[in-house]
C-alpha positions as CSV (number, residue, x, y, z in Angstrom):
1,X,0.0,0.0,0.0
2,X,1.6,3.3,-0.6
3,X,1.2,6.7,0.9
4,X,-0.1,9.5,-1.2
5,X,3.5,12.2,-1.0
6,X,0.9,15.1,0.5
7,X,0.3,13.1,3.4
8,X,3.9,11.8,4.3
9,X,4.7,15.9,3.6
10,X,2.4,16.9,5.7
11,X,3.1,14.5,8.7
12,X,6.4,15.4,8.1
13,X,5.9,19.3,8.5
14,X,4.1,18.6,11.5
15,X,7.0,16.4,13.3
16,X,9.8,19.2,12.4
17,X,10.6,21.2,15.0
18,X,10.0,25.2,14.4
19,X,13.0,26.4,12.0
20,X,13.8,28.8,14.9
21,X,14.6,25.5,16.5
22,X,16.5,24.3,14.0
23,X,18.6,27.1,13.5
24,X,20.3,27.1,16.4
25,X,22.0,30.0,17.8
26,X,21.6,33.5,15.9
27,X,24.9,34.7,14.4
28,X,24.9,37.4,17.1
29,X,23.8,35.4,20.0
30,X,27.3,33.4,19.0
31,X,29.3,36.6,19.0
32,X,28.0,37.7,22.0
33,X,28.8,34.1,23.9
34,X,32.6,34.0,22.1
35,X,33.5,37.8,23.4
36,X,31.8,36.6,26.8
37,X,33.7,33.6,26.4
38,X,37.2,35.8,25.8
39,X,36.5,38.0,28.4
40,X,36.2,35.2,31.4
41,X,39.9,33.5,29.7
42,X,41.4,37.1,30.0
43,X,40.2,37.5,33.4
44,X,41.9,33.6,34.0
45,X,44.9,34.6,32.3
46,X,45.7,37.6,34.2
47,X,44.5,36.1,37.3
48,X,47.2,33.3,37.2
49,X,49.8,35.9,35.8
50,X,49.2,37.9,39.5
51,X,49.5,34.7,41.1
52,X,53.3,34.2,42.8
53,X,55.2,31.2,41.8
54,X,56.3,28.8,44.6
């Protein structure tokens, strides 16, 4: 028995998840997380630079 293709597309379109989903992260919500991502291995960085050496 087959499956008229409107149905299986339309079953299909149903099961996606919304493209928003999909999509992931926006292009800016990426830049945003990589500078906030810089800033915290700065912060390490200089933090074990201040640290003395024993």
């Amino acid at each position: 028995m087959t499956i008229p293709t409107q149905q299986v597309t339309a079953e299909r379109a149903e099961q996606a998840p919304d493209l928003e989903e999909r999509q992931g992260p926006t292009l800016e919500e990426r830049l945003l997380r990589a500078e906030a991502r810089i800033e915290r291995l700065r912060a390490a960085a200089l933090g074990a630079a201040a640290e003395p050496i024993e």
